[in-house]
C-alpha positions in Angstrom: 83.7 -12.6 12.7 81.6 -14.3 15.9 83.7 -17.6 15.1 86.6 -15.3 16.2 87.1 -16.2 19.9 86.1 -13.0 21.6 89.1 -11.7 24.4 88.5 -8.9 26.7 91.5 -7.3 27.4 91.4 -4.7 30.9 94.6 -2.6 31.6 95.0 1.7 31.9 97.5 2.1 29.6 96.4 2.5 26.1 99.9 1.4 25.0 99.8 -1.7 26.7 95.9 -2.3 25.2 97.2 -1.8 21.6 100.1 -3.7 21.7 98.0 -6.5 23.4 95.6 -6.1 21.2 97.5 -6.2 17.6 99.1 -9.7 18.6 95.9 -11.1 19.6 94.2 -10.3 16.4 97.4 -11.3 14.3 96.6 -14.5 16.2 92.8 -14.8 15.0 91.0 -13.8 17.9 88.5 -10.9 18.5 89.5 -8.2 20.8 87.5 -5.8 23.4 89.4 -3.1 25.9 88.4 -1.7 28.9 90.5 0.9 30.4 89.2 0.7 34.4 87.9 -1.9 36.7 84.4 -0.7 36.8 83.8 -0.7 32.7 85.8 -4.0 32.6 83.2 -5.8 35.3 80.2 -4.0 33.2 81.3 -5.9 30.7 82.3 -9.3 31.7 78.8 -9.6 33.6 76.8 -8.4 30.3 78.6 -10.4 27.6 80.7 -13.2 27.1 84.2 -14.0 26.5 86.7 -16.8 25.6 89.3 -15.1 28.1 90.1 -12.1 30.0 93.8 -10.1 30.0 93.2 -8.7 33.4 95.3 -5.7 35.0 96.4 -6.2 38.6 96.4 -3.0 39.5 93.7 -0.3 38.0 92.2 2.7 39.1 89.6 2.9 41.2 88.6 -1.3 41.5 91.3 -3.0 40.9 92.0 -6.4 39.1 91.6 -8.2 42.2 87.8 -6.8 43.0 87.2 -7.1 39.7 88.2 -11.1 39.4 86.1 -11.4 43.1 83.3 -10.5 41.8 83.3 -11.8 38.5 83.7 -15.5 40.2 80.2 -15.2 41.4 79.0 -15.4 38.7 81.5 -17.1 36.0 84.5 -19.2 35.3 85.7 -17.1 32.3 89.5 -18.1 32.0 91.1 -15.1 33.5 95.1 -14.2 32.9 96.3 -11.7 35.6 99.0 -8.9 34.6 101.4 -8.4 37.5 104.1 -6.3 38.3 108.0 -8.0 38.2 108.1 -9.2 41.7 104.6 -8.9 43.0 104.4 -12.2 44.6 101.8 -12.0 47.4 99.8 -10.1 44.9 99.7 -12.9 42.2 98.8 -15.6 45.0 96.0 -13.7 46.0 94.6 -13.1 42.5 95.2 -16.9 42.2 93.2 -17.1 45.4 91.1 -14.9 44.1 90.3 -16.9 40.9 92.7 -16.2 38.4 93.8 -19.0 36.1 96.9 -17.7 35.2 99.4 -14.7 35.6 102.3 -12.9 33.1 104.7 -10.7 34.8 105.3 -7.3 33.0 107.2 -6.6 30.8 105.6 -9.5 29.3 106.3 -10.9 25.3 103.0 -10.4 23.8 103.8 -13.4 22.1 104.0 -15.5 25.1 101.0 -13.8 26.5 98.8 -14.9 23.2 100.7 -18.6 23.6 99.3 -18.3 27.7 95.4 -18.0 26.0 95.8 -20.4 23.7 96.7 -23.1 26.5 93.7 -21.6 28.8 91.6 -22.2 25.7 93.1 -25.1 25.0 92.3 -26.9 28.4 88.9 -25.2 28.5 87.1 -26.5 25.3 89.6 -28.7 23.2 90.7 -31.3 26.6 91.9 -35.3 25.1 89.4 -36.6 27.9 86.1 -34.6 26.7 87.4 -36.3 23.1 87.1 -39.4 24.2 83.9 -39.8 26.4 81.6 -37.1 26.2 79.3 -39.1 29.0 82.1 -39.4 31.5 81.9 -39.4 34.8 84.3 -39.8 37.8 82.4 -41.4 41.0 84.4 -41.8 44.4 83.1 -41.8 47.5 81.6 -38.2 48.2 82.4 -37.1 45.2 81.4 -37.3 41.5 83.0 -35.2 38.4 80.6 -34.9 35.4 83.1 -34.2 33.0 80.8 -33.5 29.9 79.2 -31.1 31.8 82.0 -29.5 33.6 80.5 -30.0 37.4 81.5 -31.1 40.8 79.7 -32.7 43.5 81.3 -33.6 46.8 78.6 -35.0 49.6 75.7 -33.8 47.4 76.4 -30.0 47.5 77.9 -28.2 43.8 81.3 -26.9 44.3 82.0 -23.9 41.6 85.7 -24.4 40.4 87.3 -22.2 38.1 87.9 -23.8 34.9 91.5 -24.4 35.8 91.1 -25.8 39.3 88.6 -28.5 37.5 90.8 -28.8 34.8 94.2 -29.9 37.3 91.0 -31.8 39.2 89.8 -34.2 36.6 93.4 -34.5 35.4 94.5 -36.2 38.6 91.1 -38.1 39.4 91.4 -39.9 35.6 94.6 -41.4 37.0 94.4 -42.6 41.1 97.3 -43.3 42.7 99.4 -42.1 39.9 102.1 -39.6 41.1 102.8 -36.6 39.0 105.4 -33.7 39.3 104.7 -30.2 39.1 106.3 -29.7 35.9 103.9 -32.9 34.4 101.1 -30.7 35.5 102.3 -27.3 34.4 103.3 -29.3 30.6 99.9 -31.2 30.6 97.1 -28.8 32.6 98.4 -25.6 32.2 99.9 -26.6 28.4 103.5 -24.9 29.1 106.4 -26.5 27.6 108.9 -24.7 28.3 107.9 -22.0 31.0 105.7 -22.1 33.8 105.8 -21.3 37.7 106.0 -24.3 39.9 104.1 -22.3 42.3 101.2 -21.9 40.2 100.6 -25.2 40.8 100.8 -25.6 44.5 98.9 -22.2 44.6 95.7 -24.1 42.7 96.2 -27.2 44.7 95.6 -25.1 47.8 92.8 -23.6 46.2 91.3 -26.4 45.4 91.6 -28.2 48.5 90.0 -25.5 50.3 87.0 -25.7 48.0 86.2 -29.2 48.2 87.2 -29.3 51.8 84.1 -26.5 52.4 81.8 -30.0 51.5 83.8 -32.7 52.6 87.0 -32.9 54.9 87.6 -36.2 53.6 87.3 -35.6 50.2 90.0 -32.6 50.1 92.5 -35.1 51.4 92.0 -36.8 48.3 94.5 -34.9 46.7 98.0 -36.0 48.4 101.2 -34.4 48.6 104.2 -35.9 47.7 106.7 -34.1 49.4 109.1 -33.7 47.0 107.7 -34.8 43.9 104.5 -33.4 43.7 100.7 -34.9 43.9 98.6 -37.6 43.2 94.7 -38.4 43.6 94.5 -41.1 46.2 90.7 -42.2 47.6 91.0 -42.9 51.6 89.7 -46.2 53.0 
């Protein structure tokens, strides 16, 4: 059906794409494979999709070229598979763009709970529900939230859908302080699981990208050593 949420899912190992797949259309959601990096980024750049089940490592272009290039030219929600342990991998593919990771072996069931929340945050979000005209204007920097755009000193920033997400989060609140497990339970919808590192890895991210525009605007978002971070505007 095209209501079905359509959800490309990119790993070598048939196994992995059939189990993936069965859970995902148990859950209501429309399902494409792709067995290597190059047919998966053929695909992502021809058609659209609600989400992508990206392999870390692939033959030939792997799932980190394959997320770099796809961020030119969308913000498809992207959920990295990782190996157990593979930590500097997973930071880079958050670097890289990736909104989310699941280590393997993974419960399919958690993996279909993981793009529901990513789905969740991307079209269903409380503040879009409330005021589809919002917008969020500080100094340097103005968040359309209807439309899903950033401006910081005049110049578009592209952010993953994730990194605006966690940025309109904080920026509906200043001053507020929130922990990282607030974030991961109300951005990332986890409840009960969740990396705390995920969300420093996206702060970082996303510091860097408003800091290409404005120095002053990156510092906006303030750690609190110990806690966790808040959206504060500098005098």
């Amino acid at each position: 059906m095209e209501s079905q949420p359509r959800v490309l899912v990119v790993d070598d190992e048939e196994r992995i794409r059939r189990l993936v797949r069965m859970y995902l259309e148990r859950s209501g959601f429309a399902v494409e494979e792709a067995q290597d990096g190059k047919q998966a980024l053929e695909m992502m750049l021809t058609r659209s999709y609600a989400c992508v089940i990206l392999d870390l490592m692939l033959p030939g272009m792997d799932g980190r070229d394959v997320c770099a290039h796809v961020r030119q030219h969308s913000d498809v929600p992207i959920i990295m598979l990782t190996a157990a342990g593979d930590e500097t991998q997973r930071i880079h593919g958050f670097e890289l763009g990736a909104d989310d990771y699941v280590v393997k072996p993974f419960s399919p069931r958690e993996l279909v709970m993981r793009v529901k929340a990513l789905l969740k945050r991307a079209g269903d979000q409380e503040y879009l529900r409330t005021d589809l005209q919002q917008i969020l204007s500080f100094p340097d920097l103005v968040i359309r939230v209807d439309a899903r755009k950033v401006e910081v000193a005049g110049q578009d920033v592209s952010l993953t859908p994730k990194e605006f997400d966690l940025l309109v989060y904080m920026a509906q609140r200043p001053d507020k302080v929130f922990t990282r497990e607030e974030l991961l339970r109300d951005v990332w919808n986890y409840q009960f699981y969740g990396d705390q590192r995920t969300v420093d890895t996206h702060v970082k991210r996303l510091r860097e990208k408003l800091g290409h525009a404005s120095e002053r605007v990156s510092q906006y978002i303030v750690t609190v050593w110990g806690v966790g971070y808040k959206f504060e505007v500098s005098s």
